[in-house]
MIDOSE-1310 file (N, C-alpha, C; in nm, 2 decimals, decimal comma, always signed):
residues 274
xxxx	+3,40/-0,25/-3,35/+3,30/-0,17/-3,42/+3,19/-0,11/-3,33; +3,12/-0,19/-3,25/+3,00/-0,15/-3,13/+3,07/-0,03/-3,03; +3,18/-0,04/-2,98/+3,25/+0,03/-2,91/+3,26/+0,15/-3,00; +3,29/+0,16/-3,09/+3,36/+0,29/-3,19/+3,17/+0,34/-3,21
xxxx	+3,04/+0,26/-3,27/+2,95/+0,32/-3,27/+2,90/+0,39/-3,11; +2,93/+0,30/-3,00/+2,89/+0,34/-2,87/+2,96/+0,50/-2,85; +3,11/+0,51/-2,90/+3,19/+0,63/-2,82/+3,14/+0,71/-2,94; +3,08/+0,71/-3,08/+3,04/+0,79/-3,16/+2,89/+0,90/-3,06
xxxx	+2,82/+0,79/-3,02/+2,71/+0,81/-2,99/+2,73/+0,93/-2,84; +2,87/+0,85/-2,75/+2,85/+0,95/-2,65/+2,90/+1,07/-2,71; +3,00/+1,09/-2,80/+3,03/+1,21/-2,88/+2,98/+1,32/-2,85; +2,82/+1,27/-2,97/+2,74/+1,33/-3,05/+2,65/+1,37/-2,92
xxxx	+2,61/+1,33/-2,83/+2,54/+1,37/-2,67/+2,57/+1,46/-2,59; +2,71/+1,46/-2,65/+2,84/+1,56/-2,59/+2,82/+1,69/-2,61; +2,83/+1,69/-2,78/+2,83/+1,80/-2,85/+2,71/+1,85/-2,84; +2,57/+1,80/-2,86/+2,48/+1,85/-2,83/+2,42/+1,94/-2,69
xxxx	+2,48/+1,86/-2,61/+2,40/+1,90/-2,49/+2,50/+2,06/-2,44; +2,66/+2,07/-2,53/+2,73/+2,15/-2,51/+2,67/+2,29/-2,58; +2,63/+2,25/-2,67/+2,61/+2,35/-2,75/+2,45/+2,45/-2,73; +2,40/+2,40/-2,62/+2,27/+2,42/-2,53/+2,31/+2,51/-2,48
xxxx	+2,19/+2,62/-2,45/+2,20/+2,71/-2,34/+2,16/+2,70/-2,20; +2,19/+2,78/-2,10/+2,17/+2,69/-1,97/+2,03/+2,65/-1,99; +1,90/+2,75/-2,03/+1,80/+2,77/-2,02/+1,74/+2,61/-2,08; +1,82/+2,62/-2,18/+1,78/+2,44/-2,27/+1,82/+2,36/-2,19
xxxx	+1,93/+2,35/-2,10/+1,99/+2,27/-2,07/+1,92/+2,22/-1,91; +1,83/+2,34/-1,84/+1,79/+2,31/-1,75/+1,61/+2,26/-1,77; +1,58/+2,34/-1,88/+1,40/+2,27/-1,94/+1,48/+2,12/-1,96; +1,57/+2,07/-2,04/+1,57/+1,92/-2,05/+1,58/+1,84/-1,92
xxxx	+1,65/+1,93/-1,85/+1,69/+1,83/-1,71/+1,53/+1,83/-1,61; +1,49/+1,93/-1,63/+1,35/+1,92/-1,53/+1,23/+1,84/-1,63; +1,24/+1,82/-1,75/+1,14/+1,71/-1,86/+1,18/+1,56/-1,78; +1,33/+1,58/-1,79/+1,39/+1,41/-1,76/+1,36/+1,42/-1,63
xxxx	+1,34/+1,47/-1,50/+1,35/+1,45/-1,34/+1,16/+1,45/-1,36; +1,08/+1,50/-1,38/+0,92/+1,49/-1,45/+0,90/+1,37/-1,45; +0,96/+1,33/-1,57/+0,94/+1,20/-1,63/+1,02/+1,05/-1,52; +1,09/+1,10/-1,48/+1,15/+0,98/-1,33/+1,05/+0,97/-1,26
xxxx	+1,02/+1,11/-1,21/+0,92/+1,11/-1,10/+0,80/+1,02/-1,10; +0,70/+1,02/-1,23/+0,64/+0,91/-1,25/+0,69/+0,79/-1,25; +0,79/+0,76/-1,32/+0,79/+0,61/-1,33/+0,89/+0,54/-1,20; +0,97/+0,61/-1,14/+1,06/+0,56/-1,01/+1,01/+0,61/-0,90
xxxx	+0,94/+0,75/-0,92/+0,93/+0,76/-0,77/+1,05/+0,93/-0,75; +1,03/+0,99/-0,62/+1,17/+1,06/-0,60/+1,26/+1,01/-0,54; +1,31/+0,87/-0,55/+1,41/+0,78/-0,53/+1,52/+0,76/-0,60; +1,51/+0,83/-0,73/+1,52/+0,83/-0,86/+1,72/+0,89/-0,86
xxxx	+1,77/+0,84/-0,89/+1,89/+0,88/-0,89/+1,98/+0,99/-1,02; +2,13/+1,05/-0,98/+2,16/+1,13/-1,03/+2,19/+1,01/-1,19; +2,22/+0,92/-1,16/+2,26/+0,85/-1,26/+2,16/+0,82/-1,38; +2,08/+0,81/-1,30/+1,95/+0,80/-1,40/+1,86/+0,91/-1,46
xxxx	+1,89/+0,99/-1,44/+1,86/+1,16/-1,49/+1,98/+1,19/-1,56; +2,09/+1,18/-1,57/+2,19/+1,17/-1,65/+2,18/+1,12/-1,78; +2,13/+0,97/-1,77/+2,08/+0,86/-1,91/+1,91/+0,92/-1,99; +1,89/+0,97/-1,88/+1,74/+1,03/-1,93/+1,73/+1,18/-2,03
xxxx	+1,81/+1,26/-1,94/+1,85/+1,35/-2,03/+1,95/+1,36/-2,09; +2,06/+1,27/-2,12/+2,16/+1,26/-2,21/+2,27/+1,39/-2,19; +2,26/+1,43/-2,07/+2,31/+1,56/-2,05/+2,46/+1,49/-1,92; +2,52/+1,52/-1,92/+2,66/+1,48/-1,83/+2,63/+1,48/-1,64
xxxx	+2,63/+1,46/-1,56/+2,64/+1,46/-1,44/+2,66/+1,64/-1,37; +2,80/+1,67/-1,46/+2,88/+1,80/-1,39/+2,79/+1,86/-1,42; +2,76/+1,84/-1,58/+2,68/+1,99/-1,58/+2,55/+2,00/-1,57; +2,47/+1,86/-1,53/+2,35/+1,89/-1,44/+2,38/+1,99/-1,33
xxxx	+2,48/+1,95/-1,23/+2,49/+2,00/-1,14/+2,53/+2,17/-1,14; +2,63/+2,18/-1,24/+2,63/+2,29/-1,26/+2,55/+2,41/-1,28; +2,49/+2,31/-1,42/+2,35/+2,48/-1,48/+2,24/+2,45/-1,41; +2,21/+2,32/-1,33/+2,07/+2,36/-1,29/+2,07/+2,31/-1,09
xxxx	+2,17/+2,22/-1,06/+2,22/+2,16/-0,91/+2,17/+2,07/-0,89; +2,13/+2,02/-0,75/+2,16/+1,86/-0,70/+2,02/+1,83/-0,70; +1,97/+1,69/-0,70/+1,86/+1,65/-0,69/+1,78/+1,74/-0,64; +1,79/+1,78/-0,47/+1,72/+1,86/-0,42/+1,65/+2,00/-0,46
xxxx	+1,78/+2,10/-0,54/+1,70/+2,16/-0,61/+1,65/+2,10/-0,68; +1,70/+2,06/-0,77/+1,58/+2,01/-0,91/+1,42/+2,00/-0,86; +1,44/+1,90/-0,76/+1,29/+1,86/-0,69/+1,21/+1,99/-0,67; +1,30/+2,10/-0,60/+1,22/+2,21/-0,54/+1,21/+2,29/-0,69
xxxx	+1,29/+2,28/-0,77/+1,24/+2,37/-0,89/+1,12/+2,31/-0,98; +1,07/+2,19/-1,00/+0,96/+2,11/-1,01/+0,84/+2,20/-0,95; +0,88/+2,16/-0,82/+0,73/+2,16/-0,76/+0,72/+2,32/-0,75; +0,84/+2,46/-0,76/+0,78/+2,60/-0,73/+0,77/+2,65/-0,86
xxxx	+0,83/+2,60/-0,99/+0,83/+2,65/-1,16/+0,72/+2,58/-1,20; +0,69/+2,46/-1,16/+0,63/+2,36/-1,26/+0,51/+2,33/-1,17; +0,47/+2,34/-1,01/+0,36/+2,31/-0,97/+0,36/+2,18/-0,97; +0,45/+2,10/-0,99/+0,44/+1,96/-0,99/+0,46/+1,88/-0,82
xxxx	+0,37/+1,84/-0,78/+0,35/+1,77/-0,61/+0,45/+1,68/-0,64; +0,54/+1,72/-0,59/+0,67/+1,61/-0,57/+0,65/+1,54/-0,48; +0,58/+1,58/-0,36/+0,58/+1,53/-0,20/+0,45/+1,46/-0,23; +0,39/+1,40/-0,33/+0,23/+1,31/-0,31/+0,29/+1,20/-0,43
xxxx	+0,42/+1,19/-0,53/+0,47/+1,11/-0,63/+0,48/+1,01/-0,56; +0,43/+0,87/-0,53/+0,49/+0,79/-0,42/+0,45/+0,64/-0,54; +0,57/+0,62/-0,65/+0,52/+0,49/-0,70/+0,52/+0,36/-0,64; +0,56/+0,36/-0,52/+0,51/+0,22/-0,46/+0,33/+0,24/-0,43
xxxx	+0,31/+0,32/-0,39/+0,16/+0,35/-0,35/+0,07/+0,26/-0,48; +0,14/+0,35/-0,62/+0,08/+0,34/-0,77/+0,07/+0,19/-0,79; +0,21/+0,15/-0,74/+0,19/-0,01/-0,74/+0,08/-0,11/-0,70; +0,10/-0,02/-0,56/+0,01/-0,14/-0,51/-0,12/-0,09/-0,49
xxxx	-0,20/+0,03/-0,57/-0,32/+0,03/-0,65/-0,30/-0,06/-0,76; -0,20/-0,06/-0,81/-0,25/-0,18/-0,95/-0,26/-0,30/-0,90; -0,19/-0,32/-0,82/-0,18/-0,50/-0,79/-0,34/-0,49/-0,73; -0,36/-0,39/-0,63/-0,53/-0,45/-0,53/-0,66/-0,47/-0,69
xxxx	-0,63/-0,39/-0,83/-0,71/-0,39/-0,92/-0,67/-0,54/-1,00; -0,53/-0,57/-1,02/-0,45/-0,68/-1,09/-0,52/-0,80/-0,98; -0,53/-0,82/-0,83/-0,57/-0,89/-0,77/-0,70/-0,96/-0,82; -0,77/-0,84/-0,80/-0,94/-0,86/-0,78/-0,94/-0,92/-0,91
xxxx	-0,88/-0,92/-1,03/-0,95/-0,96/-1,17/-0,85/-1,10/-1,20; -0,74/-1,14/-1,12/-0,68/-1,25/-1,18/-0,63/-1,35/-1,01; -0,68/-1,26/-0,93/-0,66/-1,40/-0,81/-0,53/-1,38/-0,76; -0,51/-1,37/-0,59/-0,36/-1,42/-0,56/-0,27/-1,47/-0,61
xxxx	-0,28/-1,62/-0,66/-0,22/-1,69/-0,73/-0,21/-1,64/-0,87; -0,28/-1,59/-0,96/-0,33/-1,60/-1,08/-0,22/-1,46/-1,12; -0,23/-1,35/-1,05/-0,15/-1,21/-1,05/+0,01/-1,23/-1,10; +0,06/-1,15/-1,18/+0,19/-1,14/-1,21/+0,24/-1,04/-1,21
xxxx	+0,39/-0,99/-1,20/+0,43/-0,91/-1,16/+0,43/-0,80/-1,30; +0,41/-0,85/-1,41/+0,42/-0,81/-1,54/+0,26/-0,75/-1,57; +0,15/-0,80/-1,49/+0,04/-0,75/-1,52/+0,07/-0,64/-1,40; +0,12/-0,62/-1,31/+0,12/-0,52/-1,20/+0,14/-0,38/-1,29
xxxx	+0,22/-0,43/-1,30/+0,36/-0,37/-1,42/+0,29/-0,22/-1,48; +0,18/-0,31/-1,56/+0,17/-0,30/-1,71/+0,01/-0,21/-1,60; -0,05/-0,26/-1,53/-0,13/-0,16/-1,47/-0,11/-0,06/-1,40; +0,00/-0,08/-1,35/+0,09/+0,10/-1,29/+0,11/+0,16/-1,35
xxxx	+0,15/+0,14/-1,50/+0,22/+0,19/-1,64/+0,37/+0,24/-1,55; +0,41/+0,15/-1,52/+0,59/+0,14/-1,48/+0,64/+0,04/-1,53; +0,79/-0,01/-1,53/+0,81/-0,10/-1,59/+0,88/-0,18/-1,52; +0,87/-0,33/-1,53/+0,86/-0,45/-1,42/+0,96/-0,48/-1,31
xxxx	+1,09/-0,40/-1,44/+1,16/-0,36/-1,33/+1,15/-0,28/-1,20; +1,07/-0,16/-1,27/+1,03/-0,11/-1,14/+0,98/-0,16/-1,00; +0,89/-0,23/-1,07/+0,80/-0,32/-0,96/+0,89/-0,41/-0,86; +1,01/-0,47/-0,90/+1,05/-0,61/-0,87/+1,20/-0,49/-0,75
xxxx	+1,21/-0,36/-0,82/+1,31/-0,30/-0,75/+1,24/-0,20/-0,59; +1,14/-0,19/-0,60/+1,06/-0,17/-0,50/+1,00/-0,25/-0,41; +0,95/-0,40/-0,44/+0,94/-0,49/-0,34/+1,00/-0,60/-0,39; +1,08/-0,60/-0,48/+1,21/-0,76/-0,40/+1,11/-0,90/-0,55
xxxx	+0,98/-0,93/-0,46/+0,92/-1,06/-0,52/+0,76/-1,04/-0,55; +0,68/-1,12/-0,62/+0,54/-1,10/-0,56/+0,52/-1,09/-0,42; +0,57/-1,22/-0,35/+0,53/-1,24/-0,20/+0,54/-1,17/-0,10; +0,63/-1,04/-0,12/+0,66/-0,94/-0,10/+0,59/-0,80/-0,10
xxxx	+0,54/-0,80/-0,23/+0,46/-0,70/-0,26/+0,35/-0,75/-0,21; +0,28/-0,88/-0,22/+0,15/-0,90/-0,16/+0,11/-0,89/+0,00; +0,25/-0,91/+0,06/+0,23/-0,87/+0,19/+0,24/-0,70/+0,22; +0,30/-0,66/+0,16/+0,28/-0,52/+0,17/+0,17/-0,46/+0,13
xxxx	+0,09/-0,54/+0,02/-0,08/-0,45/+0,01/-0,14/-0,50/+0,11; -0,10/-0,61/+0,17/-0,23/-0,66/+0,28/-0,22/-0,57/+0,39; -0,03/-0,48/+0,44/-0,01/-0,39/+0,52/-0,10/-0,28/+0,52; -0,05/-0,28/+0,38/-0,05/-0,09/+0,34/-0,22/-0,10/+0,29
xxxx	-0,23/-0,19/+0,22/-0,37/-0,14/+0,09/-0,51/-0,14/+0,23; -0,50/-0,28/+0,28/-0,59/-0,32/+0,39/-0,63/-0,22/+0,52; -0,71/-0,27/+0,59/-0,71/-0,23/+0,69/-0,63/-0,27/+0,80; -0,54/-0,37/+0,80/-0,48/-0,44/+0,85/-0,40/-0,35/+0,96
xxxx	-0,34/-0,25/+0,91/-0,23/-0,15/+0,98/-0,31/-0,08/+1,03; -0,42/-0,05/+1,03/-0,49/+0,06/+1,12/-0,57/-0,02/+1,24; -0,56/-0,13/+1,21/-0,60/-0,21/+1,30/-0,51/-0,25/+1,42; -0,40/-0,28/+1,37/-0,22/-0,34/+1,47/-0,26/-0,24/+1,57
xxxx	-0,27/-0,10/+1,48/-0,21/+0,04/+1,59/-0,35/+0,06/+1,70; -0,47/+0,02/+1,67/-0,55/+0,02/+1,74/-0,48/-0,04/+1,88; -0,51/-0,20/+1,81/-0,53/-0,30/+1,91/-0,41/-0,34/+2,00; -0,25/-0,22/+1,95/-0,13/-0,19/+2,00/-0,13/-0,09/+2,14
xxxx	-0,25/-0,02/+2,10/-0,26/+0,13/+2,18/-0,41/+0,09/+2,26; -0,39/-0,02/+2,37/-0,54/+0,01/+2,40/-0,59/+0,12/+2,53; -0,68/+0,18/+2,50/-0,73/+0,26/+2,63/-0,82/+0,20/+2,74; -0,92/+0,26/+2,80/-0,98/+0,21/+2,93/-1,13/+0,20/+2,84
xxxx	-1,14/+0,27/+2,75/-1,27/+0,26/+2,70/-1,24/+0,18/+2,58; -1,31/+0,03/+2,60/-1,31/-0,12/+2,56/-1,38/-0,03/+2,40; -1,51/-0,01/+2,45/-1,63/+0,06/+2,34/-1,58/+0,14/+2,25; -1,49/+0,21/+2,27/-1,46/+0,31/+2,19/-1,36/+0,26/+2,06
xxxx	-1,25/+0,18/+2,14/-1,14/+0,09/+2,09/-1,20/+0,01/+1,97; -1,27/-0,10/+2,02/-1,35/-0,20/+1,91/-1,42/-0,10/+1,83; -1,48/+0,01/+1,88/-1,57/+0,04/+1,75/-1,51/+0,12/+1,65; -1,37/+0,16/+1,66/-1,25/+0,23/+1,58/-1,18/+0,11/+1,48
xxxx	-1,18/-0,01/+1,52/-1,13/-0,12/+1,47/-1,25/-0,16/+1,36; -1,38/-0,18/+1,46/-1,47/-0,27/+1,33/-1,52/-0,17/+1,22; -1,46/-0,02/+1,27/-1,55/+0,06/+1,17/-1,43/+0,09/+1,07; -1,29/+0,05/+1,12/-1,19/+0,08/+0,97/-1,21/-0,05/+0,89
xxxx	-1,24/-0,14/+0,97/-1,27/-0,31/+0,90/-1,39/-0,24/+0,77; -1,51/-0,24/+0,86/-1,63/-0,22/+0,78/-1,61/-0,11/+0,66; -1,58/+0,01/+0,66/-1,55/+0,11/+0,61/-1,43/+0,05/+0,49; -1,32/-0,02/+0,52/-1,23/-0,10/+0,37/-1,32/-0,20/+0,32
xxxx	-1,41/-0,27/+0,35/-1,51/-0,40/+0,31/-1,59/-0,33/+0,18; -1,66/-0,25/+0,28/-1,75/-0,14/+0,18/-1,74/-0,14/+0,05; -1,58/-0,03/+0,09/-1,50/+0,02/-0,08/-1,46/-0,07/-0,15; -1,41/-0,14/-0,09/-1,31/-0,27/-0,15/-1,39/-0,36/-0,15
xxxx	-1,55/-0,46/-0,18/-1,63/-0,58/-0,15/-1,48/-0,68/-0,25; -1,43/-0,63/-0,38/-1,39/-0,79/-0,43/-1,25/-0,81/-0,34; -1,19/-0,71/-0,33/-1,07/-0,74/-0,20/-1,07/-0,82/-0,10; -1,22/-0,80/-0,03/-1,24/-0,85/+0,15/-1,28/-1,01/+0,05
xxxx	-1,36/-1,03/-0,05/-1,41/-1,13/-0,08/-1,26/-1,26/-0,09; -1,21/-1,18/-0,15/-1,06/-1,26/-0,23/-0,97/-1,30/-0,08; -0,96/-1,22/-0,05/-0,87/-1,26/+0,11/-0,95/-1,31/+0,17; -1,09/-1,30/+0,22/-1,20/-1,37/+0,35/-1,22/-1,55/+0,30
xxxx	-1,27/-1,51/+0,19/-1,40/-1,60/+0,15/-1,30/-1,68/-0,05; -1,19/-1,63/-0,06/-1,14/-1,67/-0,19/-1,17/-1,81/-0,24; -1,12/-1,90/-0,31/-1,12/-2,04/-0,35/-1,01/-2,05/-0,28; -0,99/-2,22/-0,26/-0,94/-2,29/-0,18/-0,72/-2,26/-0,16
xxxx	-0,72/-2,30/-0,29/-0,58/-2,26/-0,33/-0,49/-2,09/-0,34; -0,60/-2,01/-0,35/-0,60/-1,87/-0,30/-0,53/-1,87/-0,17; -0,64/-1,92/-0,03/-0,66/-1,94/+0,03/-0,55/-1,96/+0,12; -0,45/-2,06/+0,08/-0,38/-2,17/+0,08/-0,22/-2,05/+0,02
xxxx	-0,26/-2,04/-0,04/-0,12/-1,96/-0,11/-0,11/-1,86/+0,00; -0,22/-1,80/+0,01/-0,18/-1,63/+0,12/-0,16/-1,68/+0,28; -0,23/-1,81/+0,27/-0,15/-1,86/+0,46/-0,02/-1,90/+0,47; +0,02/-1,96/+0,36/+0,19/-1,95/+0,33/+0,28/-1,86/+0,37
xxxx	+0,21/-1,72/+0,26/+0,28/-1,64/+0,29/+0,25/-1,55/+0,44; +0,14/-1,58/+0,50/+0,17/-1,47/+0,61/+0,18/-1,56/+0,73; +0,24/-1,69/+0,75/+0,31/-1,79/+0,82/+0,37/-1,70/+0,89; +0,45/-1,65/+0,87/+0,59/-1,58/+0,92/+0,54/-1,43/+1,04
xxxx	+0,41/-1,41/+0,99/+0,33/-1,25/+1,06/+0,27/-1,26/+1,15; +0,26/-1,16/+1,20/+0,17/-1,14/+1,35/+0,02/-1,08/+1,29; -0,07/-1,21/+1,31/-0,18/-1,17/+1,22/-0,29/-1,07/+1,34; -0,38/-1,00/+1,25/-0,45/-0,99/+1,31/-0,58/-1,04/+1,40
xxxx	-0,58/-1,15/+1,37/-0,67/-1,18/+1,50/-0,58/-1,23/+1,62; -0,46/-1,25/+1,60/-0,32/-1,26/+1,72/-0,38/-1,07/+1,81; -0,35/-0,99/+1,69/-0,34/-0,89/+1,77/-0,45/-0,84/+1,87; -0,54/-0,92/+1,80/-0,71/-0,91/+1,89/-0,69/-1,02/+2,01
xxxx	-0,67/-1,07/+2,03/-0,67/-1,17/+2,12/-0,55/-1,12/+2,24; -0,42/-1,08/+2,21/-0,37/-0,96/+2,32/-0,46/-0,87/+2,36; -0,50/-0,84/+2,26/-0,58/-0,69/+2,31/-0,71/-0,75/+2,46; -0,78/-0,82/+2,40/-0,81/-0,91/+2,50/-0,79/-0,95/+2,60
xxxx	-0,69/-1,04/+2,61/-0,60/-1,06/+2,73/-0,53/-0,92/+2,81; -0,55/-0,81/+2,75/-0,51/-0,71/+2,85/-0,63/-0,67/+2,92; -0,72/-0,67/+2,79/-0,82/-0,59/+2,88/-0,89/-0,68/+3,00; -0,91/-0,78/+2,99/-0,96/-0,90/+3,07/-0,84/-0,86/+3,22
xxxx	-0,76/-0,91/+3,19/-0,65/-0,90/+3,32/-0,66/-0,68/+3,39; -0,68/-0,62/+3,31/-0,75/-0,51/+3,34/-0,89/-0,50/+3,41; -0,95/-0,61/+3,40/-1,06/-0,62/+3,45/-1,21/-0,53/+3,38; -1,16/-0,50/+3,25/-1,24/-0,42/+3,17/-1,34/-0,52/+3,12
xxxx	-1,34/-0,60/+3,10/-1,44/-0,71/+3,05/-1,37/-0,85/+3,09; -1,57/-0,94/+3,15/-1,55/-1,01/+3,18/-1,46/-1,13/+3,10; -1,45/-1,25/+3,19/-1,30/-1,35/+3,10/-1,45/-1,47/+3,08; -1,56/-1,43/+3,00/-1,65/-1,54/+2,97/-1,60/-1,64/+2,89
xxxx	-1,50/-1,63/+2,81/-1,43/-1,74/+2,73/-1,29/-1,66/+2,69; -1,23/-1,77/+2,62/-1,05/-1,71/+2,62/-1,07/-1,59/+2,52; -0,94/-1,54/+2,56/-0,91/-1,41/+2,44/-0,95/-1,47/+2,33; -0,89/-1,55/+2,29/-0,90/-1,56/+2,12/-1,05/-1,61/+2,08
xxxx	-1,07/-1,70/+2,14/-1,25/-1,71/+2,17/-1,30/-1,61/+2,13; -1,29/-1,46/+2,22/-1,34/-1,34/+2,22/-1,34/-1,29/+2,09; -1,18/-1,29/+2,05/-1,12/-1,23/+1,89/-1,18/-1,36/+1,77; -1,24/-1,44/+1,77/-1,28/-1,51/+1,65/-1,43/-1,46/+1,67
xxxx	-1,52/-1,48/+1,78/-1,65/-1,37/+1,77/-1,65/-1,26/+1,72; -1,55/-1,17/+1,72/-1,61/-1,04/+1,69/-1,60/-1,04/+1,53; -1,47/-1,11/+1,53/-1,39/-1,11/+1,38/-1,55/-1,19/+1,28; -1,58/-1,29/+1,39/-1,71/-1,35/+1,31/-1,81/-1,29/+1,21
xxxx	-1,86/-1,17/+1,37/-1,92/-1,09/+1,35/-1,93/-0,95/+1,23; -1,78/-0,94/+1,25/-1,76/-0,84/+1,13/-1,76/-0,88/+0,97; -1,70/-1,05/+0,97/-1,68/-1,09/+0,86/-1,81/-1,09/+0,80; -1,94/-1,16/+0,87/-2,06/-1,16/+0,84/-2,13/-1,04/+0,79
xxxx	-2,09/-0,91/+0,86/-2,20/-0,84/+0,80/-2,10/-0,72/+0,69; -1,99/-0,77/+0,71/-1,92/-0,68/+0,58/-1,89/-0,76/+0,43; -1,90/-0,93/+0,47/-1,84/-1,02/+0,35/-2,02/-1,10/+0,30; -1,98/-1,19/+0,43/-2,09/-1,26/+0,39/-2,23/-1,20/+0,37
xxxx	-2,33/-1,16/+0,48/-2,43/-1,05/+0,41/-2,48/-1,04/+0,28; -2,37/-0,94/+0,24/-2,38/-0,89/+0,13/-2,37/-0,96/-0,01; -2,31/-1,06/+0,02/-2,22/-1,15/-0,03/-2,36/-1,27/-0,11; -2,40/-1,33/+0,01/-2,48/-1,42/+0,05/-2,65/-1,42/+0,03
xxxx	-2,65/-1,32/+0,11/-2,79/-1,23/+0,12/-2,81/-1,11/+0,07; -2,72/-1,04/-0,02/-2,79/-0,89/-0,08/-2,86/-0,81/+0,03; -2,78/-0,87/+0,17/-2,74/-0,75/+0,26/-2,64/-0,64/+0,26; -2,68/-0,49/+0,24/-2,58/-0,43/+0,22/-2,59/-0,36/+0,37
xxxx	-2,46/-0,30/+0,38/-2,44/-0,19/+0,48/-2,47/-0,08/+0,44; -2,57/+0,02/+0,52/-2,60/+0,10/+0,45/-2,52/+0,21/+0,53; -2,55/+0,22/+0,66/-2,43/+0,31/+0,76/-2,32/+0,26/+0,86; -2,21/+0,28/+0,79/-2,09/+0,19/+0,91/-2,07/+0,26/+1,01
xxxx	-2,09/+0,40/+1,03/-2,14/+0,43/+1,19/-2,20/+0,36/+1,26; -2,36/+0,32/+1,21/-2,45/+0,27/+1,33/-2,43/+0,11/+1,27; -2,39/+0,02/+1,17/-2,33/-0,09/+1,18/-2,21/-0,13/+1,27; -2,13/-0,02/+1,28/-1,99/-0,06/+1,39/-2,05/-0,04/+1,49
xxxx	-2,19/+0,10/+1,53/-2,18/+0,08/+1,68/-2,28/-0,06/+1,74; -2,37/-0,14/+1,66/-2,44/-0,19/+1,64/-2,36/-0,37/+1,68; -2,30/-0,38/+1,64/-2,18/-0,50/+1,64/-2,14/-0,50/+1,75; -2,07/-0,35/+1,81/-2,00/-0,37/+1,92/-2,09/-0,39/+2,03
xxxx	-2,18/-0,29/+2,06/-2,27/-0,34/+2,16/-2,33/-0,48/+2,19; -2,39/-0,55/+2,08/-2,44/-0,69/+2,08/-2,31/-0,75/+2,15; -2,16/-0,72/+2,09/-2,07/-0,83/+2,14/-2,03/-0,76/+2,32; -2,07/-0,63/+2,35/-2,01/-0,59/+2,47/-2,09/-0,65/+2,59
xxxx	-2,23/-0,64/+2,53/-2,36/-0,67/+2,62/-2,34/-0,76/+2,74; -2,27/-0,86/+2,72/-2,25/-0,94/+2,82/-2,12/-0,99/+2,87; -2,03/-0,91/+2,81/-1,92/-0,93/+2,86/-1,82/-0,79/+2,97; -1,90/-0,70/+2,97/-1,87/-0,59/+3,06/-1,89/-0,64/+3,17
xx	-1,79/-0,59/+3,27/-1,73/-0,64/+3,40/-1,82/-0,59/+3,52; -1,88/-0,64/+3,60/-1,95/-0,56/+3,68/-1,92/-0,53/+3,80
């Protein structure tokens, strides 16, 4: 009986979408590829624009063609930024808002979800697990990646380097205070949960402390104490006046220009090579 109501149903989907002119037949198909675009992303497959528009595969292809047009007929008919749709991005805006109000640990993939307005599938088919997705906002959301490529790419000018580093630090602290707070300074079990997960990573104060060790063996700054020595001072320094401060003392930052150049100098003062 389910089978006979199912093949009724494709029938009647049949008939309708036959009985369509191209012109209906391609406004439905570009409503349905619209409506993917939000909720998957342009990852979005032929199969799933098929089920969306209830219209057959051939004759997508036929009255209106392959993904690709479709996409380009969006964005030159319809004005729709195909090339800025990026729902992982969307995601992990919800989770850095889902974070700050329910805690590393406390976050679910169902609240993620339900704050991207996608659906959990979504979420769980874009990164895999939470532990997944959470290391990917610490990549992507943080400063964390503008930091790697710094402290990956060093030049001869020490000053310049650090103060491109402490001013993307300072400059995400700013915007983001409950972010830096949650990852720096969180409760204990927080804490504890996110060292778990980035066990496995090349953290950033690792990357500071190479960086270090080059420049030292470069001879760009003195070797007054070890690399990593060097990279927990500055990291000190930055955490203090972007977390704690503000945090602590209702110190704010008022300019991360002359706060970053401000930091670096105090920390270069005595370690430039003579």
């Amino acid at each position: 009986m389910l089978r006979r109501v199912m093949l009724d149903m494709r029938r009647t989907d049949s008939i309708s979408y036959r009985t369509m002119s191209t012109k209906q037949i391609k406004d439905t198909v570009l409503d349905a590829a619209a409506g993917l675009l939000v909720t998957e992303g342009d990852g979005f497959t032929m199969h799933q624009l098929e089920a969306r528009a209830h219209i057959s595969r051939a004759s997508i292809y036929r009255h209106v063609g392959s993904k690709e047009e479709i996409l380009a007929l969006l964005r030159d008919e319809r004005g729709v930024a195909v090339d800025q749709v990026d729902v992982q991005s969307k995601i992990l805006e919800a989770a850095r808002q889902v974070f700050a109000r329910q805690g590393l640990r406390g976050a679910t993939m169902e609240q993620i979800a339900a704050e991207a307005d996608v659906g959990v599938a979504t979420v769980y088919r874009h990164f895999g697990d939470k532990e997944t997705l959470l290391l990917a906002f610490i990549n992507n959301v943080t400063p964390r990646g503008s930091v790697h490529t710094i402290m990956q790419n060093p030049t001869d000018d020490v000053a310049a380097d650090l103060r491109s580093m402490v001013h993307s630090i300072l400059e995400f602290s700013h915007e983001n205070r409950d972010i830096m707070r949650l990852v720096m300074v969180g409760d204990e079990q927080d804490l504890a949960y996110l060292s778990q997960i980035r066990a496995n990573t090349d953290s950033s104060q690792a990357r500071l402390t190479s960086y270090f060790e080059h420049q030292i063996e470069a001879g760009q700054i003195q070797p007054l104490a070890s690399a990593e020595a060097l990279g927990l001072a500055l990291m000190g320094m930055v955490i203090n006046f972007s977390v704690l401060g503000p945090l602590h003392n209702g110190i704010e930052i008022e300019n991360v220009d002359d706060t970053s150049e401000l930091i670096v100098n105090i920390f270069l003062n005595s370690l430039r090579a003579t």
